[in-house]
LUMZA-81073 format. One record per residue (C-alpha): residue number from 1; residue in one letter; x, z, y. Coordinates in steps of 0.05 Angstrom, whole numbers. Example, Ala and Ser with C-alpha at 12.3 -4.5 7.8 and 13.67 -1.06 7.14 Angstrom:
% LUMZA-81073
<seq=1	type=A	c1=246	c3=156	c2=-90>
<seq=2	type=S	c1=273	c3=143	c2=-21>
% end
This chain:
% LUMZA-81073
<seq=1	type=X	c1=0	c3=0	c2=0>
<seq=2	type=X	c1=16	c3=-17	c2=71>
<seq=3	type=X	c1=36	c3=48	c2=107>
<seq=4	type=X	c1=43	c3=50	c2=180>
<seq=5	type=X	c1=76	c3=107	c2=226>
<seq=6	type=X	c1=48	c3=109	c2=301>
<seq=7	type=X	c1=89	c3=159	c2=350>
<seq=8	type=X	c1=67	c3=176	c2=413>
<seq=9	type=X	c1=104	c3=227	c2=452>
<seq=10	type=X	c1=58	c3=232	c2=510>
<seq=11	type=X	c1=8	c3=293	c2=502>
<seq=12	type=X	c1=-48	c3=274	c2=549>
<seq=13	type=X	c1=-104	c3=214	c2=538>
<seq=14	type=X	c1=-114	c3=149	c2=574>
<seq=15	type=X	c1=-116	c3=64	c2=556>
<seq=16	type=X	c1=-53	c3=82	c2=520>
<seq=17	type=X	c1=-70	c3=134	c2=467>
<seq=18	type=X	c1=-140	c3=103	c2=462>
<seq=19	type=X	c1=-110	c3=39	c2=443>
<seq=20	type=X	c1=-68	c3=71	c2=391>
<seq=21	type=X	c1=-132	c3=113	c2=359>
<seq=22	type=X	c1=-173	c3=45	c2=356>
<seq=23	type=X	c1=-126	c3=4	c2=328>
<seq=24	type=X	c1=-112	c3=60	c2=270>
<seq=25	type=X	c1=-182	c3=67	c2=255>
<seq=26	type=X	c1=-187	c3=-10	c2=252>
<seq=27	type=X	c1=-122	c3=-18	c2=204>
<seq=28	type=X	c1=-163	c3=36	c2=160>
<seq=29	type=X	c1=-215	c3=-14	c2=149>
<seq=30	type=X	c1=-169	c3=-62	c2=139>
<seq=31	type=X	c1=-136	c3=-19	c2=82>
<seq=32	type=X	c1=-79	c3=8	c2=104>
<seq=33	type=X	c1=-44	c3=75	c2=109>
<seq=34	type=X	c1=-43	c3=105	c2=172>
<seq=35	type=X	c1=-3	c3=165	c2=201>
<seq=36	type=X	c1=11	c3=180	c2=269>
<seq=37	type=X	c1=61	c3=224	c2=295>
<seq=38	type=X	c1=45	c3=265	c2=356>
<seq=39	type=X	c1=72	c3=329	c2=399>
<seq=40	type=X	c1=40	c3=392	c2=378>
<seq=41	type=X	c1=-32	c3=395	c2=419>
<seq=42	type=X	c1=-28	c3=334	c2=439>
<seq=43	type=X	c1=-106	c3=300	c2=456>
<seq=44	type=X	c1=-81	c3=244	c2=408>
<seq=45	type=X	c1=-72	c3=301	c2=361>
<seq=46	type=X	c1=-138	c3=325	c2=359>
<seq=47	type=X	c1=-178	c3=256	c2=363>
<seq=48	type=X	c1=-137	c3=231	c2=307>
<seq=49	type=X	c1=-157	c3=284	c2=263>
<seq=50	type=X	c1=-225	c3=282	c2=279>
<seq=51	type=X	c1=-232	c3=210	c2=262>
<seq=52	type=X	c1=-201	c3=222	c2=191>
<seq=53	type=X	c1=-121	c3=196	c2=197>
<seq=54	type=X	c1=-65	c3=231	c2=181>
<seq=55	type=X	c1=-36	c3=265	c2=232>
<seq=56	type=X	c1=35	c3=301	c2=232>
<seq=57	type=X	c1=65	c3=349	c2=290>
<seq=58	type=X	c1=137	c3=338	c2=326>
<seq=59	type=X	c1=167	c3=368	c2=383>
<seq=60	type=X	c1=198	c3=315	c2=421>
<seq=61	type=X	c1=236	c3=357	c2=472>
<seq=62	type=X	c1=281	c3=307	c2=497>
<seq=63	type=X	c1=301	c3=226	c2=473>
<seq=64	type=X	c1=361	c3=252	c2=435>
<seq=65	type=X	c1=336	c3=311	c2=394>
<seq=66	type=X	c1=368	c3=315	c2=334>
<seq=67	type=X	c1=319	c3=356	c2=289>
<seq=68	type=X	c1=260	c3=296	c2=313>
<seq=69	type=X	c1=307	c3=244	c2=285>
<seq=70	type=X	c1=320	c3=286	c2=218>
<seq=71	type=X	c1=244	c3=296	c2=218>
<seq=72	type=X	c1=223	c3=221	c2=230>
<seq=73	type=X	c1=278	c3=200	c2=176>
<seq=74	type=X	c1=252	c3=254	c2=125>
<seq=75	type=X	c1=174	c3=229	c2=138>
<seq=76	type=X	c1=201	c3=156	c2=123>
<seq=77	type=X	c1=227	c3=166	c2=59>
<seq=78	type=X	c1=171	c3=221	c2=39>
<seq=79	type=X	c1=114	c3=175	c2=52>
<seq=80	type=X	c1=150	c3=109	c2=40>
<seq=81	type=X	c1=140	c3=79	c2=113>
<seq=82	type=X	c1=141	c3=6	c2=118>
<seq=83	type=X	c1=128	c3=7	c2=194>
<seq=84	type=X	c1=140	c3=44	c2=253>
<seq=85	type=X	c1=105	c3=35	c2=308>
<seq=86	type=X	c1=122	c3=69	c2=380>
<seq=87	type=X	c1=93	c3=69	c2=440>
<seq=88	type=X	c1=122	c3=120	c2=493>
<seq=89	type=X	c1=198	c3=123	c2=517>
<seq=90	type=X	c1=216	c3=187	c2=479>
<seq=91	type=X	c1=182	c3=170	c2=418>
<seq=92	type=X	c1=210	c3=95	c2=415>
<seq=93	type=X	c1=275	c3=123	c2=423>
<seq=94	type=X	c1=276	c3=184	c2=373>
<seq=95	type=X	c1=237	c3=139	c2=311>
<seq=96	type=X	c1=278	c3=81	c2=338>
<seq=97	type=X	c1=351	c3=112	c2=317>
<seq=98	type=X	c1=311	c3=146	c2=255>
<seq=99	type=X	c1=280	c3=74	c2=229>
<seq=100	type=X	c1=349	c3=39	c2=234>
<seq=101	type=X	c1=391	c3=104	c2=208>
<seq=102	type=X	c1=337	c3=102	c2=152>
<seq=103	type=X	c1=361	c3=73	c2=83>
<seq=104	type=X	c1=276	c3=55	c2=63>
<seq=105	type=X	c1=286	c3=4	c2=134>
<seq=106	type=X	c1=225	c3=0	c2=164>
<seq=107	type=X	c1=201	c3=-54	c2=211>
<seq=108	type=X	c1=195	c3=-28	c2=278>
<seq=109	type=X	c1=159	c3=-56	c2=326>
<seq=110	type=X	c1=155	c3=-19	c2=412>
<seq=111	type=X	c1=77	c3=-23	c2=443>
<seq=112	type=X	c1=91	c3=-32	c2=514>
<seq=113	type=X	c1=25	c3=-12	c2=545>
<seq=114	type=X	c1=51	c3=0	c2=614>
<seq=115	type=X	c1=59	c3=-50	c2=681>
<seq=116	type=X	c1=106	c3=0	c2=703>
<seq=117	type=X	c1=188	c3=-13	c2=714>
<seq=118	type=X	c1=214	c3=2	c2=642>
<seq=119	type=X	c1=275	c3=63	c2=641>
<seq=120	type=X	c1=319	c3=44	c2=573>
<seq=121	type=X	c1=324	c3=-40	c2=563>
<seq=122	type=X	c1=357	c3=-1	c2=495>
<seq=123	type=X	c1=285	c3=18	c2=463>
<seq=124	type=X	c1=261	c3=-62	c2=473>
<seq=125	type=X	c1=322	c3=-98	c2=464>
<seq=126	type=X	c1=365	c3=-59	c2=410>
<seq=127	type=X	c1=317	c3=-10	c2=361>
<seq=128	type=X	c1=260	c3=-49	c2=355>
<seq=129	type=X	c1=248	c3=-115	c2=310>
<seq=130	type=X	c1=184	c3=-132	c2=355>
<seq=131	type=X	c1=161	c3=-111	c2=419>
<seq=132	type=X	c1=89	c3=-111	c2=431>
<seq=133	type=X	c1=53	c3=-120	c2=501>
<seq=134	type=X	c1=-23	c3=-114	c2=523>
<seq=135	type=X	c1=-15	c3=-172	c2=566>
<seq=136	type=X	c1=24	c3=-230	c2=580>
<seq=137	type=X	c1=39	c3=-205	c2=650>
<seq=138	type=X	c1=69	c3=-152	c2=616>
<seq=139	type=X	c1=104	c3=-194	c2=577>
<seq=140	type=X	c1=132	c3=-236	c2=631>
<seq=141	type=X	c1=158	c3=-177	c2=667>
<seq=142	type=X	c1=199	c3=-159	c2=593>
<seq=143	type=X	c1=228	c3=-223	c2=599>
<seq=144	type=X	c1=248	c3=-223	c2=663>
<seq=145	type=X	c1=291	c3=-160	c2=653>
<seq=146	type=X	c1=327	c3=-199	c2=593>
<seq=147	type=X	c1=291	c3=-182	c2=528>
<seq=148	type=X	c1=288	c3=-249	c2=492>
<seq=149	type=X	c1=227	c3=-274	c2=493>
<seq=150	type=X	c1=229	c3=-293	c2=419>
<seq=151	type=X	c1=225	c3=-214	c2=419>
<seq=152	type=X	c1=161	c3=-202	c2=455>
<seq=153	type=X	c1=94	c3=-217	c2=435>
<seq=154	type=X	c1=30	c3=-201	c2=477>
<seq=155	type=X	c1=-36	c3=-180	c2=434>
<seq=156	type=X	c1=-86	c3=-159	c2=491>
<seq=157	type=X	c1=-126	c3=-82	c2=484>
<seq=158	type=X	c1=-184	c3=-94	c2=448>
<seq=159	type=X	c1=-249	c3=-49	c2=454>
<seq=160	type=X	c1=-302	c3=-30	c2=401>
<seq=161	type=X	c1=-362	c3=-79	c2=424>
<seq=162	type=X	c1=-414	c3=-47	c2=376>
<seq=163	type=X	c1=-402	c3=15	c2=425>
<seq=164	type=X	c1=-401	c3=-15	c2=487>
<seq=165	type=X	c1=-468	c3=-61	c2=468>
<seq=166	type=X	c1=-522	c3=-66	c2=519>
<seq=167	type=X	c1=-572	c3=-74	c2=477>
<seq=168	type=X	c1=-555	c3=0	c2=444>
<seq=169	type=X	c1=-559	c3=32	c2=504>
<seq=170	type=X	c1=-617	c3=57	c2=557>
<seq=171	type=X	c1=-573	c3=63	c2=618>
<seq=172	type=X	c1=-615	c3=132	c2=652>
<seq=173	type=X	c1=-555	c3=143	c2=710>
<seq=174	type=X	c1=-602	c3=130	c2=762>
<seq=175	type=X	c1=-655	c3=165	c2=736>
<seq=176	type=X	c1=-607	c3=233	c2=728>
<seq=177	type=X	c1=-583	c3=218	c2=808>
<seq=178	type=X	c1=-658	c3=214	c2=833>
<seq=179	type=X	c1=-644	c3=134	c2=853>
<seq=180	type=X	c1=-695	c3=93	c2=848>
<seq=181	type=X	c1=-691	c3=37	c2=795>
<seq=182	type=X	c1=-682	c3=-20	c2=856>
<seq=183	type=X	c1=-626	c3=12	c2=884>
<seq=184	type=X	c1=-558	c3=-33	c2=883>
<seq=185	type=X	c1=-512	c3=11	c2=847>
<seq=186	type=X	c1=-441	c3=3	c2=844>
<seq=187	type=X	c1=-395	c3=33	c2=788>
<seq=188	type=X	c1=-319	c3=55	c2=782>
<seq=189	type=X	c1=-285	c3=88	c2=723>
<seq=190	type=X	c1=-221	c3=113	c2=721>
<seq=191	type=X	c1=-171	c3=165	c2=729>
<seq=192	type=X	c1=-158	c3=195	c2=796>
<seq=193	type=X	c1=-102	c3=166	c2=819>
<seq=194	type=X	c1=-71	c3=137	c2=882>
<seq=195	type=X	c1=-61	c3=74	c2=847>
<seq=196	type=X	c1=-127	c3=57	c2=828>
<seq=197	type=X	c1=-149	c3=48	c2=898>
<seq=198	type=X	c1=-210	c3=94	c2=901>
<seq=199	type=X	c1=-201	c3=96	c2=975>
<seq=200	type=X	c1=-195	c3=23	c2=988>
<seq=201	type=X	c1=-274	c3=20	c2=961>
<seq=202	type=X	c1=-283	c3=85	c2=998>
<seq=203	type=X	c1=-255	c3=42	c2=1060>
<seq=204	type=X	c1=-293	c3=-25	c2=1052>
<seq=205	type=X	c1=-367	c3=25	c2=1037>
<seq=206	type=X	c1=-384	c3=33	c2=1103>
<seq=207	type=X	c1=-371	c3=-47	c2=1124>
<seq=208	type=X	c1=-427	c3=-58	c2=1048>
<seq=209	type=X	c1=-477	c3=-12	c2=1071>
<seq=210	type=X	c1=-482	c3=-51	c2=1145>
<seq=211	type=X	c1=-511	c3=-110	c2=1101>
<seq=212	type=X	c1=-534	c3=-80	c2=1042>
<seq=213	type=X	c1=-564	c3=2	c2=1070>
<seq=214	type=X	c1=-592	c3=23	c2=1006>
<seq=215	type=X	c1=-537	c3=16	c2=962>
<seq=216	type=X	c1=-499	c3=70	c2=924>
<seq=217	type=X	c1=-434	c3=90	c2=886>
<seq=218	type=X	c1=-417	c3=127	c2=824>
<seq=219	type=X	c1=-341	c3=147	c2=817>
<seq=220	type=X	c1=-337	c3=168	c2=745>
<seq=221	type=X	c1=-270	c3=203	c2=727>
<seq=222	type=X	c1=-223	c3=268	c2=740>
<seq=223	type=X	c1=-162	c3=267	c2=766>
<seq=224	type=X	c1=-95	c3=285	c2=817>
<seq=225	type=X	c1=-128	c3=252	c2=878>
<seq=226	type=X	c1=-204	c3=283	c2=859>
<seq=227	type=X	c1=-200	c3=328	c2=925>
<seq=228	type=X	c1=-173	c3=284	c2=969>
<seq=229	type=X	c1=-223	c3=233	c2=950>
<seq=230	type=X	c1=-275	c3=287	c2=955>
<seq=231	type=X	c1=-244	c3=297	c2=1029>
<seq=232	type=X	c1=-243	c3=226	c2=1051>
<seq=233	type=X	c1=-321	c3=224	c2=1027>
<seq=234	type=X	c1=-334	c3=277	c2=1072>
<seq=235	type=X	c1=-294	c3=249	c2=1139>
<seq=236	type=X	c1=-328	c3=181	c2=1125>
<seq=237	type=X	c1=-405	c3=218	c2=1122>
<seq=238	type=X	c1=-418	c3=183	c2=1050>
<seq=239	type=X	c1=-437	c3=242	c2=1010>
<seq=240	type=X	c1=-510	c3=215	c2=1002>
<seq=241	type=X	c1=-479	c3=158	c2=979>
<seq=242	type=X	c1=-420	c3=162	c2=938>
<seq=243	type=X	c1=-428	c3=207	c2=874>
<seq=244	type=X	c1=-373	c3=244	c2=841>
<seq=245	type=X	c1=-402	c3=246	c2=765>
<seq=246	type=X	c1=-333	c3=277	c2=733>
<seq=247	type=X	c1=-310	c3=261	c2=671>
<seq=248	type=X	c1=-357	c3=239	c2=624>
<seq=249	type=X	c1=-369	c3=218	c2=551>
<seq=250	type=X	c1=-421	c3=169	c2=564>
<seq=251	type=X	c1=-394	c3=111	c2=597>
<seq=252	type=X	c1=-436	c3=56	c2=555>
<seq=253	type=X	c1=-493	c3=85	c2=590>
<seq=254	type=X	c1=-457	c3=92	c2=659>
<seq=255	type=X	c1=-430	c3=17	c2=656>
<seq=256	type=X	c1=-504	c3=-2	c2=635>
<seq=257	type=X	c1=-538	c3=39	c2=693>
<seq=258	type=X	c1=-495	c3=2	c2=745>
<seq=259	type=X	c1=-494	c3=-66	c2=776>
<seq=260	type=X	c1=-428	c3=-86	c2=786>
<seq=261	type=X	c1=-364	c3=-45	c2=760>
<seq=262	type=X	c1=-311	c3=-46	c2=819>
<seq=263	type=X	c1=-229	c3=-20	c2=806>
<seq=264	type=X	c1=-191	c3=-37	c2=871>
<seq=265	type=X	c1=-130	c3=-15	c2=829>
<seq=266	type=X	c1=-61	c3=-31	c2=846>
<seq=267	type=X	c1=-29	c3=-33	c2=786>
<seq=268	type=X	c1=-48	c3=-52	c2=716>
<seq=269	type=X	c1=-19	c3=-73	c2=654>
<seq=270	type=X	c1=-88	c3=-107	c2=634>
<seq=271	type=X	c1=-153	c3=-69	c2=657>
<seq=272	type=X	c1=-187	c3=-37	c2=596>
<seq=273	type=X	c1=-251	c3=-12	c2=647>
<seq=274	type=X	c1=-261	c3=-82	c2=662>
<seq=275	type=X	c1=-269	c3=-102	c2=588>
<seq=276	type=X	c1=-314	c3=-43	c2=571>
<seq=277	type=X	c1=-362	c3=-65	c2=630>
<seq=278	type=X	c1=-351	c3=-144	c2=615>
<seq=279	type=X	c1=-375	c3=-120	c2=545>
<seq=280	type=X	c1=-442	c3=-86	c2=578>
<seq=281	type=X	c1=-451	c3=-152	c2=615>
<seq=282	type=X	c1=-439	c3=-125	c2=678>
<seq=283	type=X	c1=-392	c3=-179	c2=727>
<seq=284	type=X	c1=-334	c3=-148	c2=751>
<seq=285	type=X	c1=-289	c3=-142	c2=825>
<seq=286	type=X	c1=-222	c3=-133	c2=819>
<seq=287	type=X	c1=-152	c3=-142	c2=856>
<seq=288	type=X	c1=-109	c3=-191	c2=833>
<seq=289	type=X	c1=-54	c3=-159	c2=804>
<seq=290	type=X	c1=-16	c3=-144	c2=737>
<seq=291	type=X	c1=-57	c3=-167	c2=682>
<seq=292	type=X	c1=-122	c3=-165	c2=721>
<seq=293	type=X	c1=-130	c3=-237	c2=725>
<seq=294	type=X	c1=-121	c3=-256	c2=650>
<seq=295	type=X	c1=-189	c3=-211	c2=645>
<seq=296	type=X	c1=-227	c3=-226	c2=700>
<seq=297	type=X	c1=-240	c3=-307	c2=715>
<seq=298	type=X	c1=-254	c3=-317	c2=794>
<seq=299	type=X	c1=-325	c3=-336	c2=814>
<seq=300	type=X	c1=-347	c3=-339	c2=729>
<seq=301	type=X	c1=-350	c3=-266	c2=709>
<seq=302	type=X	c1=-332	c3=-227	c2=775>
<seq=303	type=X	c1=-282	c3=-233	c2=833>
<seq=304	type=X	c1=-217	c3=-227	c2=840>
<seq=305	type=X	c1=-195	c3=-203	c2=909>
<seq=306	type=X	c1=-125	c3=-191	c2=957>
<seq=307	type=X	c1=-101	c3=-119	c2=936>
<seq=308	type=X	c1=-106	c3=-54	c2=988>
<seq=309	type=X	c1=-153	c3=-102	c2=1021>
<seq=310	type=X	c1=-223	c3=-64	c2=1046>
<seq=311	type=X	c1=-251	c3=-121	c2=1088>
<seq=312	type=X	c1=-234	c3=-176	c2=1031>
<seq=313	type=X	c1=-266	c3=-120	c2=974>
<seq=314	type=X	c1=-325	c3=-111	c2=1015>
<seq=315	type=X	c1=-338	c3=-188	c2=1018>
<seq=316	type=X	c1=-336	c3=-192	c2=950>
<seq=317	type=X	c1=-382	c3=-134	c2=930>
<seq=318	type=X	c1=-429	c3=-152	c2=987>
<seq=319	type=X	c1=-427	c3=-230	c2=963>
<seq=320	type=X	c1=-445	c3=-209	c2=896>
<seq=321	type=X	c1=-500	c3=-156	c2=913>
<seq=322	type=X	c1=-533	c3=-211	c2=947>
<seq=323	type=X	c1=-535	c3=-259	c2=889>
<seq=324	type=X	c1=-584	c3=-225	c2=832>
<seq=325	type=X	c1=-583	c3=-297	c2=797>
<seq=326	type=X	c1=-515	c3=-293	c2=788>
<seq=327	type=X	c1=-501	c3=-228	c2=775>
<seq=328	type=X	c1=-535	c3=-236	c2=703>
<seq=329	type=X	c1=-499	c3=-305	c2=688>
<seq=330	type=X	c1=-429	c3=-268	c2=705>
<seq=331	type=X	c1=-448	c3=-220	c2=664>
<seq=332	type=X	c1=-465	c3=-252	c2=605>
<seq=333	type=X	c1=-406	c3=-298	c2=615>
<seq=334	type=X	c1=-357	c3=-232	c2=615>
<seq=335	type=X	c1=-392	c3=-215	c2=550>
<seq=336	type=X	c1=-367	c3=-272	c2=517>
<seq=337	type=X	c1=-301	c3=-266	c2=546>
<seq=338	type=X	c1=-303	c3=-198	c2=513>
<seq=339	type=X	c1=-322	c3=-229	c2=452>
<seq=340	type=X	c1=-278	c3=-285	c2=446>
<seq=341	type=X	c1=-209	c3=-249	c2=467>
<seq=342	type=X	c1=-216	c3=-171	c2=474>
<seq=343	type=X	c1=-247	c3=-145	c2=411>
<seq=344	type=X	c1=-220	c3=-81	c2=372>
<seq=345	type=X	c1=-221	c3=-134	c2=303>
<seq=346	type=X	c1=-179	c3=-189	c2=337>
<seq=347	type=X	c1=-131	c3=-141	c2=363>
<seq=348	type=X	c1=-121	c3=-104	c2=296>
<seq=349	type=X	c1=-121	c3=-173	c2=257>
<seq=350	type=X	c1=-64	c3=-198	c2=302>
<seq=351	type=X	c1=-28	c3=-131	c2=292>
<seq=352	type=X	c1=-33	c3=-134	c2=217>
<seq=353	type=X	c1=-11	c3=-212	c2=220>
<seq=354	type=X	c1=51	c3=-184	c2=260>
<seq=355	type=X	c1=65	c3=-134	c2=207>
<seq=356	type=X	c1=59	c3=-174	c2=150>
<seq=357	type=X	c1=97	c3=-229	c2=176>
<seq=358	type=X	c1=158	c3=-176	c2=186>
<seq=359	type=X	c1=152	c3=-153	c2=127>
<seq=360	type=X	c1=155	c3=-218	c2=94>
<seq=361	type=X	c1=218	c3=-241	c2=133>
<seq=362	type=X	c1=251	c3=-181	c2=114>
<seq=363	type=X	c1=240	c3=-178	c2=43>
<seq=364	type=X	c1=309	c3=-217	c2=14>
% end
């Protein structure tokens, strides 16, 4: 049997450690073994376990600890590894030196999830066999700082469609906020962060609402920036119209209560949000950076605007508020975007292609 080891040294959750949980559950199906590696209490950790794979506990202190390599290279030969899969600089680096001091020789193959500036060109060029990338901008940006591009393969984040399905879910958010059902509604979902450009919407609100009054906007998410947000809601007198809703476990019905999911971000590897509201065939705004515009198609399912932009974001949001008609036709259109390039089984099938084919080189 095909057994596969994921490490992950980071110990919080986001697109990263999501991506690694659905693409184990999906290689389950597919019939493989599946153990990841985590730090003790990590969120990884705990999902992991709760959705049936085997999960063992590291401390990865620091990228040269010696008693993490001796671990990794004991797990290898214990549970016969035939592929390592990393995903965090730590991790990459500690079951990096393990898989190539390891006499079994397992594949290994580096996820780079990240649009960031990389730190060691050692854990893409040198440990693995295969580097992996969500996006081809990603990608591009590997090659740029000299990994061979015979090295580096993008297979985009896929999401689990029969969870994000419109037709499974009611969509009650307006209902809960006492809006009535006719009010234009305008979503955004993610972290916290400076970089996802919560205040560039909170900028371009005010120009909406002098063409389009009734609408209103849902910030779903927690994070570093949550009270200056909060503050900047307050200075700008929205706080009958922009709601803070938290973290939450029902984004389906979020995405489906809204009419247009908006991420000013400025910086993405891909966009995961903008799939998971494609997939509830909602049309999409975003800026046109990183990997943004392999996932969202000017003018056919959303728009793509000029980043840390509030006039050009406000055109866009008020452009498509207007047009009801075309709302629905973007949305169905991002749908089958969704469906043709960013589901969980395509990404998992490519994976398990990749595997297989290393394995099969390999093998004298």
């Amino acid at each position: 049997m095909l057994t596969i080891l994921h490490t992950e040294s980071s110990e919080g959750w986001g697109g990263q450690e999501n991506r690694t949980l659905l693409e184990s559950k999906g290689m389950k199906n597919l019939g493989v073994r599946v153990i990841i590696l985590c730090q003790p209490d990590s969120f990884l950790s705990r999902r992991a376990v709760a959705e049936d794979i085997e999960v063992r506990i590291c401390t990865m202190k620091k990228s040269y600890d010696i008693r993490a390599i001796q671990y990794i290279l004991k797990l290898i030969k214990d549970e016969n590894i035939n592929v390592i899969n990393t995903h965090s600089g730590k991790d990459s680096l500690l079951a990096g030196i393990a898989g190539r001091l390891s006499t079994r020789k397992p594949v290994i193959v580096r996820t780079r999830h990240l649009a960031l500036p990389i730190t060691s060109k050692t854990t893409y060029s040198v440990l693995p066999h295969k580097v992996v990338t969500v996006s081809e901008y990603v990608r591009q940006y590997l090659i740029s700082e000299g990994i061979s591009p015979d090295k580096v393969v993008a297979i985009p984040t896929g999401i689990d469609t029969s969870r994000f399905d419109p037709e499974k879910v009611d969509g009650e958010l307006k209902q809960e906020l006492g809006l009535k059902p006719e009010i234009p509604l305008v979503g955004t979902i993610a972290i916290l962060r400076k970089k996802k450009g919560h205040y560039i919407l909170l900028e371009a609100i005010p120009l909406i609402l002098k063409k389009i009054p009734d609408a209103a906007f849902v910030f779903a998410g927690s994070g570093p920036q949550k009270e200056n947000i909060v503050t900047k809601i307050e200075q700008l007198g929205l706080s009958h119209k922009v709601f803070m809703l938290g973290l939450r476990k029902d984004i389906p019905d979020i995405l489906k209560s809204i009419d247009i999911f908006v991420l000013p971000t400025l910086q993405e590897a891909l966009g995961t949000s903008f799939i998971e509201a494609m997939a509830m065939e909602k049309p999409v705004i975003g800026t046109n950076v990183g990997g943004v515009g392999e996932v969202i198609k000017d003018g056919i399912n959303g728009y793509l605007v000029e980043p840390n932009n509030p006039h050009a974001l406000a055109e866009a949001i008020i452009m498509a508020l207007q047009d009801k008609e075309k709302l629905s036709v973007m949305g169905k259109e991002g749908r089958k975007i969704v469906e043709q390039n960013y589901t969980a089984e395509k990404m998992c099938k490519k994976m398990y292609d990749l595997y297989s084919s290393l394995l099969k080189d390999k093998t004298p």
